[in-house]
SETI-340456 format. One record per residue (C-alpha): residue number from 1; x, y, z. Coordinates in steps of 0.05 Angstrom, whole numbers. Each point is the difference from the previous one (the first is absolute). Last residue first. Example, Ala and Ser with C-alpha at 12.3 -4.5 7.8 and 13.67 -1.06 7.14 Angstrom:
<rs>
  nr     c1     c2     c3
   2    273    -21    143
   1    -27    -69     13
</rs>
This chain:
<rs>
  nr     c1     c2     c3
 642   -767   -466    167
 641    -66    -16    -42
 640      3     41    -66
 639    -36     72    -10
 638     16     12     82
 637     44     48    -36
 636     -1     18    -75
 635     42    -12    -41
 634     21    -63     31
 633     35    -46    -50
 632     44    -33     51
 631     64     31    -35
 630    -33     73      0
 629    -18     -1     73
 628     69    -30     22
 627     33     57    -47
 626    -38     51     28
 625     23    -14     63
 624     70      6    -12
 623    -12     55    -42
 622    -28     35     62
 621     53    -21     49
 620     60     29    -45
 619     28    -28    -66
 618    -35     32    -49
 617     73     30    -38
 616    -29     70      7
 615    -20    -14     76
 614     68    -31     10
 613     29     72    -22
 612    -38     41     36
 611      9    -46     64
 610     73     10    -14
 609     -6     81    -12
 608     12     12    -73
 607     47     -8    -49
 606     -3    -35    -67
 605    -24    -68     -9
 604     36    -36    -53
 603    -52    -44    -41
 602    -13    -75     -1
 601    -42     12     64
 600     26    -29     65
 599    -28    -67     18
 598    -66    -22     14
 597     -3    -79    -13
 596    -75    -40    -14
 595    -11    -66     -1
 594    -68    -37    -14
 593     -6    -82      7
 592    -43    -24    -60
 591     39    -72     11
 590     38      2    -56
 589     34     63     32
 588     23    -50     52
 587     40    -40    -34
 586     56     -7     40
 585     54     35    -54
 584    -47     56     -6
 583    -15     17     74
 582     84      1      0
 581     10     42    -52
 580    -58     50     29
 579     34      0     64
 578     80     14    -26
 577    -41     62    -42
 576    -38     27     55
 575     66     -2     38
 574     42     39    -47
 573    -12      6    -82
 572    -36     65      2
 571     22     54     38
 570      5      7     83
 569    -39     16     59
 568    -48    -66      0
 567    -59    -26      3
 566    -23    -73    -19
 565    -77    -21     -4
 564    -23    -72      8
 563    -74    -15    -22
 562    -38    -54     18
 561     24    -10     62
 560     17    -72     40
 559     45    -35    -63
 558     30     69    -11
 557     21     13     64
 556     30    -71      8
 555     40      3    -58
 554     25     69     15
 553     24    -23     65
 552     23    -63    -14
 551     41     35    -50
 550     38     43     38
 549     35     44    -51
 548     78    -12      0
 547      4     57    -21
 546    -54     47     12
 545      5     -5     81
 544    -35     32     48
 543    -57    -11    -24
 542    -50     16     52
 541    -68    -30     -2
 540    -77     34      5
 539    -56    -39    -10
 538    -73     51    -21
 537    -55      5     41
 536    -54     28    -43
 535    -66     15     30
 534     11     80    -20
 533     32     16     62
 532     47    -58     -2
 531     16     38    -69
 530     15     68     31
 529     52    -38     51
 528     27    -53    -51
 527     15     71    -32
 526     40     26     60
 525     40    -64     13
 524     25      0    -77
 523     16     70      2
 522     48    -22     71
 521     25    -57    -44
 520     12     53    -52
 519     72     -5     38
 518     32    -62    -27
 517    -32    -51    -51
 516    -68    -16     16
 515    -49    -58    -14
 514    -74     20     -3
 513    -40    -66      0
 512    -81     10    -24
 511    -58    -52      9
 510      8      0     80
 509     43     19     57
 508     68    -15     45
 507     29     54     19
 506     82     22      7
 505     26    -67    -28
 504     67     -6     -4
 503     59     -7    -58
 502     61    -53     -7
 501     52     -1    -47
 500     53     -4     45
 499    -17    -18     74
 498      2     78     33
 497     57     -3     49
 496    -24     47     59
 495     22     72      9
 494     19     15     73
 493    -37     52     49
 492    -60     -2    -44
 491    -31     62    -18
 490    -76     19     10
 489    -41     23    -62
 488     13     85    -17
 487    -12    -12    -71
 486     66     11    -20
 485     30     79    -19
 484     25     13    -76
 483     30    -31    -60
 482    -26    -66     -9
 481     36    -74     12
 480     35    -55    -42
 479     31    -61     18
 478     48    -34    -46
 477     44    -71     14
 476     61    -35    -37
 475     15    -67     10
 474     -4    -62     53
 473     31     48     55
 472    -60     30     30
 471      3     10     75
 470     10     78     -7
 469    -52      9    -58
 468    -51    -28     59
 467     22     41     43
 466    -10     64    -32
 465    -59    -34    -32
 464    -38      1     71
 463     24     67     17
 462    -39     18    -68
 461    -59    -38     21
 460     -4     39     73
 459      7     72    -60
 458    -64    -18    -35
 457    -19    -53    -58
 456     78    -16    -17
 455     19    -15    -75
 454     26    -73     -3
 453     52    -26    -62
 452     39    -57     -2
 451     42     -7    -57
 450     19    -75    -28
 449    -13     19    -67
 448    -16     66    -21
 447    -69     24    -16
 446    -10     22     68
 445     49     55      1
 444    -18     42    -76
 443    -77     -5     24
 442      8     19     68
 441     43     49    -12
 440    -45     43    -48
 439    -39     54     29
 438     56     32     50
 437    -29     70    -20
 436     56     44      1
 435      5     31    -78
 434    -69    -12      3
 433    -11     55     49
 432     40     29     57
 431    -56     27     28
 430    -40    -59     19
 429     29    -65     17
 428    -34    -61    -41
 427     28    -69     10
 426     55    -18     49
 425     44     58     14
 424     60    -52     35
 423     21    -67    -34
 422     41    -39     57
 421     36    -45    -41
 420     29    -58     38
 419     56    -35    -44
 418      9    -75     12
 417     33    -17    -63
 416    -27    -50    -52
 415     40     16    -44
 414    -45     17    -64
 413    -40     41     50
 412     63     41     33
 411     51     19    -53
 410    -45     -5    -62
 409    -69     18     14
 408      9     46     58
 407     66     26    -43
 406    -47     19    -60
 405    -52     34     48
 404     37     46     23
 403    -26     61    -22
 402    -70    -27     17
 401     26      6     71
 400    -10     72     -5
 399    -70     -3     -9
 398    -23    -46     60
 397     58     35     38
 396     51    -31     27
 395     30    -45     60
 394     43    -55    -12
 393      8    -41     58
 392     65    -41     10
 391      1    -61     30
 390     79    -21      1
 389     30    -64    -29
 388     43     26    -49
 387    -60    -25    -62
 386    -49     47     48
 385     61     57     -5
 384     13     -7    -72
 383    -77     12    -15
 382      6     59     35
 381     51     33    -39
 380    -40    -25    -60
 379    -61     38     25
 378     41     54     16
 377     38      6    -47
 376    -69      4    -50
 375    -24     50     51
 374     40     46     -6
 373    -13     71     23
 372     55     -6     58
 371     20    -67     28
 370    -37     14     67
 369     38    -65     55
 368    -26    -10     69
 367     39    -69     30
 366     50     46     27
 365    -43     63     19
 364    -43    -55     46
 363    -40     50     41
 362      3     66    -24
 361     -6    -39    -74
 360    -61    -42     13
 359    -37     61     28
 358     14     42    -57
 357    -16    -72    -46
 356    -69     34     10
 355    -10     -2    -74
 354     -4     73    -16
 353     52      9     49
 352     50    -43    -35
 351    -12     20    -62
 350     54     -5    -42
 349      3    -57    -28
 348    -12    -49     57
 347     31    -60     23
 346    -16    -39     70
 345     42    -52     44
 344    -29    -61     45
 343     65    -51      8
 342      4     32     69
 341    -79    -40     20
 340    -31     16     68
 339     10     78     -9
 338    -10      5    -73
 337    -71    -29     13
 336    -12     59     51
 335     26     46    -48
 334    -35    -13    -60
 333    -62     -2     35
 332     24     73     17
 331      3     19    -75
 330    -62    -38    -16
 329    -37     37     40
 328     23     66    -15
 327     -8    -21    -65
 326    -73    -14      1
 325     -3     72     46
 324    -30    -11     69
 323    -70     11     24
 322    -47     55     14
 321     46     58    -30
 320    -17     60     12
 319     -9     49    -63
 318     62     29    -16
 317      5     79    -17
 316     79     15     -1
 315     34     40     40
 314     53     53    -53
 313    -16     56     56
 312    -12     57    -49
 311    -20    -33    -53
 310    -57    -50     39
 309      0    -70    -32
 308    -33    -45    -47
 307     26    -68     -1
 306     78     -8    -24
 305     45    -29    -41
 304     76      6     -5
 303     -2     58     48
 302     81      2      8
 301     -2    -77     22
 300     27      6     71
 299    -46     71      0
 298     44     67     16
 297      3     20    -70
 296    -79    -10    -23
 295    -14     49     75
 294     44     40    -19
 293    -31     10    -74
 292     57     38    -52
 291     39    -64    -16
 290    -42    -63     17
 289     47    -42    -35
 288     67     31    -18
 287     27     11    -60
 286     72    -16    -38
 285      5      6    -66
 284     28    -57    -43
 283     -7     15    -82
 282     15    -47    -47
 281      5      8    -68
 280    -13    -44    -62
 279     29     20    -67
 278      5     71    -34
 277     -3     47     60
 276      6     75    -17
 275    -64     48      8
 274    -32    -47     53
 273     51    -16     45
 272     32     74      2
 271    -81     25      8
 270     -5    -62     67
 269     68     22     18
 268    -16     79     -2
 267    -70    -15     30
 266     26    -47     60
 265     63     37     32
 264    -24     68     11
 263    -86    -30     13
 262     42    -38     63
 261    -50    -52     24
 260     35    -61    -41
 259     64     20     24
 258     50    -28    -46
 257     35    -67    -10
 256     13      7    -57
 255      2    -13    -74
 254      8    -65    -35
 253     16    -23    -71
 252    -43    -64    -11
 251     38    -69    -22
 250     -8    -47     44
 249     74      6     23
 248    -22     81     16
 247    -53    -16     43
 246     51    -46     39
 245     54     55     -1
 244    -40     56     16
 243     -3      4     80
 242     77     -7      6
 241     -4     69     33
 240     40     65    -13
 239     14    -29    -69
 238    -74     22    -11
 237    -15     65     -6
 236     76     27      1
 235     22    -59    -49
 234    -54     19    -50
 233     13     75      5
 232     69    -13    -16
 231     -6    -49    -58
 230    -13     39    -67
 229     16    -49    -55
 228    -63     -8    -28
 227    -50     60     36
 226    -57    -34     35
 225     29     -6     65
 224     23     83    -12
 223    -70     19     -6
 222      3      3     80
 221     60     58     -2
 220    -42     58     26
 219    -39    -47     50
 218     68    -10     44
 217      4     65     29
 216    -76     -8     21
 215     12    -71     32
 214     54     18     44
 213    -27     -7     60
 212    -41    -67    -24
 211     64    -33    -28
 210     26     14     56
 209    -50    -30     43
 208      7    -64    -49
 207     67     -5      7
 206     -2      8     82
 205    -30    -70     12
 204    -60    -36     -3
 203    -19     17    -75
 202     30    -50    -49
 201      5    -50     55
 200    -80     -1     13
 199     -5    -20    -67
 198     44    -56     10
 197    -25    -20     61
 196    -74      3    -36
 195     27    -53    -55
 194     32    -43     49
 193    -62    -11     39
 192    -56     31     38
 191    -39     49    -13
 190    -44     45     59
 189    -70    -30     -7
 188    -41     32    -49
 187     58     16    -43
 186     41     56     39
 185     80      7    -14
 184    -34     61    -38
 183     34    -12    -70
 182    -37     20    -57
 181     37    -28    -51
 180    -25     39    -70
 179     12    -37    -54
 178     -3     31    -63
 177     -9    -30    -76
 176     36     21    -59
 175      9    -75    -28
 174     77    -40      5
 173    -39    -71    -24
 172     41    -34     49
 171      2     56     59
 170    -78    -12     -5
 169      9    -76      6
 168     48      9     51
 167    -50     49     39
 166    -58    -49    -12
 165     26    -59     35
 164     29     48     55
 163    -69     17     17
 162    -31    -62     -8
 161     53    -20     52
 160    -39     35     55
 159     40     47     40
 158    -21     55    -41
 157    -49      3     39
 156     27     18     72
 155     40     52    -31
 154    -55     36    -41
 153    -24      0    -72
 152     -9     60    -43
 151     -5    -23    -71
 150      2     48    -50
 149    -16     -1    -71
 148     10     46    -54
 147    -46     15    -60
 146    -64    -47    -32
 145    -71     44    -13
 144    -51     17     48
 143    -34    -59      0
 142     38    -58    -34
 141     35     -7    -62
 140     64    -43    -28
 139     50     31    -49
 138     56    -62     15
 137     46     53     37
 136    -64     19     54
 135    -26    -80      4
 134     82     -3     28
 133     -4     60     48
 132    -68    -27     33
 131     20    -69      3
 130     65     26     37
 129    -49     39     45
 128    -41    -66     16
 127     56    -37      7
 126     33     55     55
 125    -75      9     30
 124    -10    -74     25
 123     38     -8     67
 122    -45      6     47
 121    -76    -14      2
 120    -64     57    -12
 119     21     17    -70
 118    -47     24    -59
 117     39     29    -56
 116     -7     63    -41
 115    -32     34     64
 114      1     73    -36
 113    -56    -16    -45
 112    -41    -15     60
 111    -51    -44     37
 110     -6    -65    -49
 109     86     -1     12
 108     -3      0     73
 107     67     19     43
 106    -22    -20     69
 105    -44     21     57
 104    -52      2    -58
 103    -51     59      0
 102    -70     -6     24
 101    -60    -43    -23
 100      1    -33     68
  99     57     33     37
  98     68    -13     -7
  97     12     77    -16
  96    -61     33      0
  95     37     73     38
  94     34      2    -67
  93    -64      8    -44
  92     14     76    -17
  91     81     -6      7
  90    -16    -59    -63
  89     35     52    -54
  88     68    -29      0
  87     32     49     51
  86    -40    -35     57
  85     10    -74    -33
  84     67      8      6
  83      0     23     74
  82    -29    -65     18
  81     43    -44    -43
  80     40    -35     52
  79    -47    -56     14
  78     29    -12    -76
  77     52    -69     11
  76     36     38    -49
  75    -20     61    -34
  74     11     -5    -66
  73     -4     71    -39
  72    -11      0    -72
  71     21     63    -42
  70    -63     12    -50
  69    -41      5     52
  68     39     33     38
  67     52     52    -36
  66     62     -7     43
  65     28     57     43
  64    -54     34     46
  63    -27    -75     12
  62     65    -34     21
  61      3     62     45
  60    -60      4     29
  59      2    -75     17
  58     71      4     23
  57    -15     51     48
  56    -58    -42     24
  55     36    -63      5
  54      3    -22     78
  53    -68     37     15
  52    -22    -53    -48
  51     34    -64     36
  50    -23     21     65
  49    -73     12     -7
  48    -35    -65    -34
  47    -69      6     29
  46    -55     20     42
  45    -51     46    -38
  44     -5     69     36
  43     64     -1     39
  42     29    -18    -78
  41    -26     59    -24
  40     25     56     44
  39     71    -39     -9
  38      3      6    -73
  37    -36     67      3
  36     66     24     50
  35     48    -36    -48
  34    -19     31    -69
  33      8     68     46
  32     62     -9     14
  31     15    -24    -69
  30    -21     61    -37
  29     34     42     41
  28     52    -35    -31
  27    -24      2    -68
  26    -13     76     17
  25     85      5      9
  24     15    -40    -69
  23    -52     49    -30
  22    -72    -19    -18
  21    -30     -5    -66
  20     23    -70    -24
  19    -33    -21     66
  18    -66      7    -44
  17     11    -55    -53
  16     -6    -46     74
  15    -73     11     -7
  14    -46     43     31
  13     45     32     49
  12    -18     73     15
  11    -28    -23     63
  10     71    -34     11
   9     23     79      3
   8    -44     30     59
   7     -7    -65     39
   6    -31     27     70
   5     -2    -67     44
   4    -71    -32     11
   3    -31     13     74
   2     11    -61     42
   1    -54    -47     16
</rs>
């Protein structure tokens, strides 16, 4: 491990109350230094690098100037927080972060007085800031007291329309609020679209290198914007460009570009901003992710996240893998499918690496399309191309999906239209947190009509789906899958056409059934083990589908057991749920028949590692079979005849 950089002025950081002390020169000591512990850190935890060596300069500087808590800063998205937390009093418990009991990789409002909002998705912090700045002018109270607020959000996020909602709304009711664009041309995945070009417009060319050689001349007359009447500095900040005109229209005065790692241009703006703005103001500064770490710089995605790593060589500490990523594999089944069939196409919102759509993209960049952070367009968008006659598969998150769940219902169930959503971060997935978890998909898919919804055991089912989802055109169609490697079972050379709403037995046994709904299946398997040890051999079936259930299936197991038992890796309301309805409507509770469903708990789990976490929730191999026991009444075994 390297040896811990020598901090001489952060140690005198306690709070951010303390930068008040230091000099416009120290602050930017002050930075360098903020960077090096940001980056010691992070090769000790894993984590969100790039996007907080992107804003250190601004953090110091947003905190030198306004009066946190009482000012409110938003950061958007939040994996970029890092080096807030360090000047907010959490340095000490830093090297936790998205550890069990640690800190939050996000912006946490149970954790600090200085995280006024919790935000781990895009898009969120200009409402929340407005929200602030309006509870402020109608006397509200909250800890720490009610001042300015300041929503940094970056270019890839403010891509969203939630965004823009909020920015007319806040030009509307003409509040003191700022905006501060931090514009890195870097999301997660570099950003696409109209609204990055014209970003990247305001800065590609000479203006904007101008603009950053003259940037000391021009400070002197910054107050100028703010001045009625007084024009010239205006026009030389921004008439250079054509950048403010659309801020502008929605009503916020704007300021920039400037060099968002230039201390000269960013604490006279950020004071000019602060002592004279009236109404909403936004400012765009322009960062880069990584800045400061090489080895952050150099990456494709600027260190967006990372395992631990070495600092002096930026190599990361992976354990070897034994089998392929779920989205790996889905990626490449993708491919192959895509390969027999040109009406195949795929939509993601902004993560086309996190969902393997990488692969899709090298290979078919014209039937590859990443509509930015939106996944309401892009769940419409798609929707447009199933009703054109295409087969497009819409892969997102578990939990970012949920931001689209109004066009799922209404521009793809309610139509009937073959949509394929491939739903990736399935259940629980460690250090990300609740925030992440995809807990609740199968719950808010299977309860609309005419979905079809399978979650895949281990990564040969998953191929399976992949094709399956591909020959599908009767309606829309979900499959879900985990974060993380596949079991490491053999891989079929083609998927196979799974016959909807069918599952498989995997053992056939006595007294007890355990039916299982994507990857526990391996937990499942382990506790029919420690049973069949214990003189209890328990069935074991496969799923694969929640909607339409198989109801032969379930109708049979519980007509041979006497006790059927459901498990699951989402909330409740999902598959346990669909089985329990249909046990009921057959009568065969009046029978004495026992039924049992483990779900998630009816709590959000906060981070930990993934077996961590599905030990917390009792889901593993020993709940499993502790449920079995506890459902047959066997306290004690070899108490009851097996």
């Amino acid at each position: 491990m390297s040896a811990r950089p020598e901090t001489p002025l952060l140690d005198r950081v306690n709070a951010p109350a303390d930068l008040k002390q230091f000099t416009d020169t120290e602050l930017t000591q002050l930075a360098h230094e903020l960077r090096a512990e940001t980056v010691s850190a992070v090769s000790e935890t894993g984590g969100h690098l790039g996007a907080g060596l992107g804003v250190v300069e601004l953090t110091v500087a947003l905190h030198a100037i306004f009066d946190t808590p009482q000012d409110k800063i938003i950061w958007d998205v939040g994996h970029q927080c890092y080096p807030h937390k360090i000047l907010t009093g959490r340095r000490d418990r830093i090297r936790t972060l998205r550890q069990k009991d640690g800190l939050s990789g996000f912006t946490k409002r149970s954790e600090s007085v200085y995280d006024p909002f919790g935000a781990a998705h895009s898009s969120t912090s200009i409402s929340a800031a407005l929200g602030f700045a309006v509870a402020r002018d109608l006397g509200g109270q909250c800890d720490g007291g009610l001042g300015d607020a300041v929503a940094v959000i970056g270019d890839g996020s403010i891509s969203a329309g939630m965004a823009y909602e909020a920015m007319n709304n806040a030009g509307h009711l003409n509040k003191r609020l700022f905006v501060i664009l931090n514009d890195n041309d870097m999301s997660i995945a570099p950003p696409v679209g109209a609204m990055s070009s014209y970003l990247s417009r305001l800065y590609a060319g000479d203006p904007f290198q101008e603009l950053k050689s003259a940037a000391k001349g021009a400070v002197s007359l910054l107050p100028e914007p703010f001045r009625e009447g007084a024009k010239r500095a205006k026009e030389m900040l921004k008439g250079m460009t054509v950048g403010g005109t659309l801020f502008e229209e929605l009503g916020f005065s704007y300021v920039g570009p400037i060099d968002g790692h230039d201390m000269e241009q960013l604490l006279p703006v950020l004071r000019t901003m602060h002592q004279r703005a009236t109404g909403p103001v936004l400012l765009h500064v322009i960062t880069k992710k990584g800045k400061g770490y090489a080895p952050a710089e150099n990456a494709r995605d600027r260190g967006h996240a990372t395992a631990k790593f070495d600092v002096l060589t930026g190599k990361q500490h992976k354990a070897p893998s034994n089998a392929p990523s779920y989205t790996s594999v889905f990626g490449q089944a993708l491919v192959d499918e895509a390969a027999r069939d040109n009406r195949i196409c795929a939509v993601t919102a902004a993560m086309p690496d996190g969902t393997g759509l990488n692969l899709f993209a090298e290979r078919y960049p014209s039937r590859c399309f990443d509509v930015a952070i939106a996944e309401q367009h892009g769940v419409t968008f798609s929707a447009a191309l199933a009703a054109g006659g295409m087969k497009p598969f819409c892969a997102m998150y578990s939990t970012f999906l949920q931001r689209g769940y109004d066009q799922v219902v209404h521009d793809v169930a309610i139509q009937r239209l073959p949509v394929r959503f491939a739903i990736d971060r399935a259940g629980l997935v460690g250090a990300d947190g609740a925030t992440h978890a995809g807990s609740f998909d199968i719950a808010y898919m299977a309860n609309l009509p005419g979905m079809v919804v399978m979650a895949a055991a281990d990564e040969a089912e998953l191929v399976h789906m992949v094709a399956t989802a591909a020959a599908y055109d009767d309606g829309p169609i979900a499959f879900r899958y985990p974060r993380g490697e596949g079991v490491g079972v053999d891989m079929p050379e083609q998927g196979d056409i799974l016959e909807i709403g069918k599952g498989r037995m995997i053992q056939e046994g006595k007294r007890v059934a355990l039916l299982s709904f994507g990857t526990r299946l391996e937990e499942v398997k382990k506790a029919a083990e420690a049973l069949s040890a214990k003189g209890i051999t328990p069935t074991i079936a496969d799923a694969r589908f929640a909607k339409p259930l198989d109801e032969a299936l379930i109708l049979d197991l519980a007509a041979n057991h006497e006790a059927l038992i459901t498990i699951e890796e989402g909330a409740i309301g999902g598959f346990g749920s669909h089985v329990s309805q249909l046990l009921s409507e057959n009568g065969v509770f009046d029978q004495g028949f026992k039924f049992r469903s483990m779900v998630l708990p009816d709590i959000f789990l906060d981070q930990a590692s993934p077996k961590a976490m599905y030990d917390t929730a009792a889901m593993n191999a020993e709940h499993i079979e502790a449920k079995v026991l506890d459902t047959l009444g066997i306290s004690q075994i070899g108490s009851k005849s097996a």
